[in-house]
C-alpha positions in Angstrom: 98.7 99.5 118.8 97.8 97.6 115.8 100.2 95.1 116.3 99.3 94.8 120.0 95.6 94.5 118.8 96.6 91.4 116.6 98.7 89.4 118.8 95.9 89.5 121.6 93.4 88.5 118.9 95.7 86.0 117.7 96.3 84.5 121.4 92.6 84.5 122.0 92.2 82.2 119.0 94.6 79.8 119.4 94.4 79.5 123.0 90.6 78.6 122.4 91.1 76.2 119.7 94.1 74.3 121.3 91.8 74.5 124.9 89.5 72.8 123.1 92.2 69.9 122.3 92.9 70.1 125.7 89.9 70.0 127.5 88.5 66.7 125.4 91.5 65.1 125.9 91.5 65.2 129.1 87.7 64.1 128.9 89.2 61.3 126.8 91.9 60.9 130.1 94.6 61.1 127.5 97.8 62.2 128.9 98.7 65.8 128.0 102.4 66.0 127.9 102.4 70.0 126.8 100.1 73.1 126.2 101.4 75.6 123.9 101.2 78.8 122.4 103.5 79.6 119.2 105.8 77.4 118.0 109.7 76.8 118.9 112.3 78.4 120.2 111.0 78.1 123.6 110.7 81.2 125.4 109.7 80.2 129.0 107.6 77.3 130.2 105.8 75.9 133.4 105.1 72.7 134.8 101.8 72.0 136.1 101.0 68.2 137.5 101.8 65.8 133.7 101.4 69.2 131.8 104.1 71.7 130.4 102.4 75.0 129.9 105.0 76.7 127.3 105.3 80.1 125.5 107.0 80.0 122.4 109.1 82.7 120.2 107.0 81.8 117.0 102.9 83.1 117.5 101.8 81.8 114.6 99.9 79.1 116.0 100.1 76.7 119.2 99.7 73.5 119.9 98.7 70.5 122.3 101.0 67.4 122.2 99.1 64.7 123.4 101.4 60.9 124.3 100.4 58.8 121.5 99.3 60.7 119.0 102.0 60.5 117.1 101.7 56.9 115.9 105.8 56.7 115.6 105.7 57.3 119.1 106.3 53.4 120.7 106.7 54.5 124.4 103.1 55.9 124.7 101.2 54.0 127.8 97.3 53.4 128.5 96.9 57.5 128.6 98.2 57.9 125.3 95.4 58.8 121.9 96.3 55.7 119.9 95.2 53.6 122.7 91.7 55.1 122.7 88.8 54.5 120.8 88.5 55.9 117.0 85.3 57.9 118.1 87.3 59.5 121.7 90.3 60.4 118.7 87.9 61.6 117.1 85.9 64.0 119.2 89.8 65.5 120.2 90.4 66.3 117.3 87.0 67.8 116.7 87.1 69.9 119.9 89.7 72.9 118.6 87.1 73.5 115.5 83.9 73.3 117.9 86.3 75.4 120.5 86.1 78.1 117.9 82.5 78.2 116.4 81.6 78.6 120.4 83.9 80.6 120.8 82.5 83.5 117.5 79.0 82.5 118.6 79.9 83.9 122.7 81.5 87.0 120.9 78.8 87.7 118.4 76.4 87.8 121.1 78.3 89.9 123.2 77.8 92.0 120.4 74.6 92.8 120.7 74.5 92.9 124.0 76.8 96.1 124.4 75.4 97.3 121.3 76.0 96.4 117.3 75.6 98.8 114.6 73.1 97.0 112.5 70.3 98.5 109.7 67.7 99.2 110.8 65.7 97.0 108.7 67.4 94.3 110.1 67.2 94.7 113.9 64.9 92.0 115.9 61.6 93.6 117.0 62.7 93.5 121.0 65.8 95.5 119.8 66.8 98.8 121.4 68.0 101.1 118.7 69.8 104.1 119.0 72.2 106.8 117.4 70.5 105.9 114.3 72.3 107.6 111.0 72.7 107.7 107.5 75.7 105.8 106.6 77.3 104.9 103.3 77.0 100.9 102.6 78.8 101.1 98.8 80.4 103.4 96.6 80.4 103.2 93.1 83.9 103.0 91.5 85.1 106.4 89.7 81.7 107.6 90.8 81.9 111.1 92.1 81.6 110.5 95.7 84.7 107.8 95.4 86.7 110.3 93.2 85.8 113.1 96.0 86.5 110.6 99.0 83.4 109.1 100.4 84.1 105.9 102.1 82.0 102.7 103.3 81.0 103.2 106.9 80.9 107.1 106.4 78.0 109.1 108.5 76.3 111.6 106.1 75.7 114.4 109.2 74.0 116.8 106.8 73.8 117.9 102.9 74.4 121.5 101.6 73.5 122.5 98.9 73.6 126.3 97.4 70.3 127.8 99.2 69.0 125.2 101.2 70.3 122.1 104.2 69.5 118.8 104.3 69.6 116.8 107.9 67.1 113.7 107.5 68.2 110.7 107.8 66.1 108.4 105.6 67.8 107.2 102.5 64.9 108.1 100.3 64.9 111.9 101.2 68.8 111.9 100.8 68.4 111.0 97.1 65.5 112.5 96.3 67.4 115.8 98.0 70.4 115.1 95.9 68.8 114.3 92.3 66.3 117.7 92.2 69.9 120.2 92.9 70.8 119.4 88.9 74.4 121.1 87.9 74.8 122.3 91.5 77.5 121.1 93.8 76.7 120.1 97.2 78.3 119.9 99.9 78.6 116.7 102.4 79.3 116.7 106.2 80.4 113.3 107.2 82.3 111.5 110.1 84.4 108.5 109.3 83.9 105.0 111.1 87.1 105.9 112.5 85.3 109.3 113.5 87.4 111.9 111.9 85.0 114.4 110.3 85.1 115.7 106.7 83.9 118.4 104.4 83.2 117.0 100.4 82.0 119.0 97.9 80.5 116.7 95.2 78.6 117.3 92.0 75.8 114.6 91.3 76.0 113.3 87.9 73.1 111.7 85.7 72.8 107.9 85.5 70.7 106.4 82.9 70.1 103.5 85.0 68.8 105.2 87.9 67.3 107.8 85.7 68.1 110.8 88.1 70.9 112.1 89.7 73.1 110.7 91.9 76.6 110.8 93.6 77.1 107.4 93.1 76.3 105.8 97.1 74.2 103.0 99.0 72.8 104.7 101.7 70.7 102.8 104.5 69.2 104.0 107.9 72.2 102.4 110.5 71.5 102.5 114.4 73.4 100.7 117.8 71.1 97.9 118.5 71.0 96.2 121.7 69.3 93.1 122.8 68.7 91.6 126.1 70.6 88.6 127.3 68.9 85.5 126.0 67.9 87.2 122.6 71.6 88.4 122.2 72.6 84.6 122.4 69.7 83.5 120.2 70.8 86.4 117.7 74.6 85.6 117.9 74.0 81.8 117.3 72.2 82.4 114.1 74.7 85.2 112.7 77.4 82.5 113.4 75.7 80.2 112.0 75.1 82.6 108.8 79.5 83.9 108.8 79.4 79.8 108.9 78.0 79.2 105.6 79.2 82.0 104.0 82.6 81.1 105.0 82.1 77.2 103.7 80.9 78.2 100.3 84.0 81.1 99.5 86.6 78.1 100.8 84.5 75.3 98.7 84.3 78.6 95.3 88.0 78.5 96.1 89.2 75.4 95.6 86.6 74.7 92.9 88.2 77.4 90.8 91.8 75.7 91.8 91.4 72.9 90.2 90.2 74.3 87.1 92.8 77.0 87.4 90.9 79.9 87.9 91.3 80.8 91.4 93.5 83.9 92.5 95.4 83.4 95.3 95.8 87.6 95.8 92.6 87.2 97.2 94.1 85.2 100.0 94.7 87.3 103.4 97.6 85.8 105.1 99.1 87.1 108.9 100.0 90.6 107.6 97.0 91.4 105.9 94.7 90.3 109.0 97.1 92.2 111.0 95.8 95.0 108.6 92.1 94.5 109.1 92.4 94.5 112.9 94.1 97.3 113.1 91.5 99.3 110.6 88.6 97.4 112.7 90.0 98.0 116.5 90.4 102.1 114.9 86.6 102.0 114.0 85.8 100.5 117.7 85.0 97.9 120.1 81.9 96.0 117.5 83.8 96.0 114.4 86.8 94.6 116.5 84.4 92.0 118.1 82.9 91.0 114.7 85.8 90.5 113.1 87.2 88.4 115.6 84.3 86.5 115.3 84.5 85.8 111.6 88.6 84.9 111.9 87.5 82.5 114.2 85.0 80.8 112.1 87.6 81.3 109.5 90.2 79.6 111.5 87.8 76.6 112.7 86.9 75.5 108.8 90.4 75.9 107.5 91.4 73.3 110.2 88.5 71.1 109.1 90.5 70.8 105.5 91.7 67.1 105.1 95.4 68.3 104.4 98.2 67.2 106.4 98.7 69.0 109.6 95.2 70.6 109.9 93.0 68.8 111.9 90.9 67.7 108.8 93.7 65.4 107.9 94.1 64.0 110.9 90.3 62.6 111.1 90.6 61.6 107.0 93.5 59.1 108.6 91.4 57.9 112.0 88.3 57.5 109.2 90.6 55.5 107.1 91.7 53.7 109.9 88.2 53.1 110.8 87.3 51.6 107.3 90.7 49.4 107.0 89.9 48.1 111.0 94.4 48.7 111.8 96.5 51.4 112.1 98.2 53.5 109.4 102.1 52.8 109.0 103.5 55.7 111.2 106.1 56.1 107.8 103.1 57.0 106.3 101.9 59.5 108.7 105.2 60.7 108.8 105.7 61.6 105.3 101.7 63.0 105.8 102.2 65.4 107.9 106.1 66.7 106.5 103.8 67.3 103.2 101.6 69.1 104.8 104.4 71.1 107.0 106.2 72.7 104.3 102.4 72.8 102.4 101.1 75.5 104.7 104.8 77.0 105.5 105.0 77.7 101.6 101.3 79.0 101.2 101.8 81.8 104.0 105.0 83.3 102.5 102.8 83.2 99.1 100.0 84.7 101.1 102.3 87.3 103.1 104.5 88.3 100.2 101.1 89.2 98.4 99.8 91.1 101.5 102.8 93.1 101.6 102.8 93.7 97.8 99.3 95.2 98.2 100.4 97.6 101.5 104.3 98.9 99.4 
């Protein structure tokens, strides 16, 4: 299931950033010679008017071959992409990113309108909020609620402890509950994001910072919030727009600490360790899934804004250069541009996978 999960996520991705391609070109009324999901072997393809629609054995991507835009391509006519304008080449290539910041922003606010499970705190003032429960944000490390088994996302259902129950769901009566039962063990019911229920006993321990007792947890007050239409769209465009610049400043972090050698690429998630995270979010439910799709999207659309061979990033650095110089690039050029930047990204995702696997063995 998790791998079925992926592979639709996956589809939904690339079909939308490579639609976008598609549809601007054909704005542009560039000829689109094929649409295509994967990359070779073929599996099966389709002709439809001067488009093949193919299927390809490799998902790890797709493409959109348009005439022309290869510039070692001397047969292209009037509909091909090096015949039109620098500013038309460059609202094509564009149109995949775009295709994919639209495309988290739609399925943020479909979010909250079936319902996101938000804090409290932060829901809008129109929200409606319900199934609201204590739920574990952080757990401190070799604390005893990590050595016990408490997990982030975890429901605290009620407290136990030697004479008395707890059920309140406010963070600040949970701790105060757990700090004035000193030396006793208590006894946590909680239900998993996944929803599997579990039994914990846990003995609170004294922290000098905190100056009480504690188990070693971020509690807040976490509810389903839904929105109505227009506020769901208002609220998903500035959550993208939030995963947007987030996302910018970890890629910029990264290659800052590149180049001065710092960075660690086992922090990298490649296709088997997404894989991973879908599964875990599709297993925790229809929000988490939708979020996380929403934020490998955003991921996706910035990576391709890189200006390294065979992103789309690279592609506008040449049709800016080109711009600037007033004449084409040599095509030998672009050539040996975009072979770098094949074996480039073919080289970082068995790097990336062979990590990912490493972490799951």
């Amino acid at each position: 299931m998790t791998i079925l999960t992926f592979f639709v996520v996956l589809l939904a991705l690339v079909l939308v950033h490579e639609f976008g391609h598609f549809i601007a070109a054909k704005w542009a009324k560039m000829k689109v010679e094929e649409f295509a999901f994967g990359f070779p072997p073929r599996l099966f393809s389709k002709k439809y008017g001067e488009t093949e629609y193919s299927f390809n054995a490799l998902p790890l991507g797709g493409y959109v071959k348009i005439s022309g835009e290869d510039p070692r391509d001397v047969s292209a006519g009037e509909g091909s992409f090096s015949k039109k304008s620098r500013i038309k080449q460059a609202i094509v290539v564009l149109a995949g990113v775009i295709g994919n910041l639209l495309f988290a922003w739609a399925v943020l606010s479909l979010v909250f309108l079936v319902g996101a499970r938000l804090s409290t705190d932060a829901a809008p003032e129109n929200a409606l909020i319900k199934d609201v429960s204590l739920v574990v944000t952080r757990v401190l490390e070799d604390s005893p609620a990590a050595l016990s088994g408490v997990e982030i996302g975890d429901r605290i259902m009620a407290i136990r402890g030697v004479e008395d129950f707890y059920e309140k769901t406010t963070p600040e009566d949970a701790s105060a509950f757990i700090s004035a039962r000193a030396e006793k063990p208590l006894t946590f019911f909680l239900k998993s994001a996944r929803g599997k229920e579990k039994e914990l006993v846990i003995l609170p321990y004294y922290n000098e910072e905190a100056g009480k007792k504690i188990i070693g947890v971020s509690l807040d007050e976490v509810g389903t919030v839904t929105l109505p239409f227009f506020s769901s769209v208002i609220e998903g465009g500035k959550l993208t727009a939030r995963y947007t610049l987030l996302t910018g400043e970890a890629i910029l972090n990264f290659f800052k600490e590149a180049f001065f050698g710092k960075a660690e690429i086992e922090n990298l998630t490649g296709p088997v360790g997404v894989a991973g995270l879908v599964g875990k979010a599709s297993s925790a439910g229809l929000s988490p899934l939708l979020v996380l799709t929403a934020i490998i999207s955003i991921n996706l659309a910035l990576f391709n804004l890189l200006p390294l061979p065979a992103l789309d990033g690279g592609r506008l650095l040449f049709i800016g250069i080109e711009s600037l110089i007033r004449r084409p690039i040599a095509p030998a050029v672009y050539g040996v541009w975009n072979l770098m930047g094949f074996f480039l990204i073919i080289g970082l995702v068995l790097i990336v996978t062979y990590h990912d696997l490493v972490k799951i063995l």
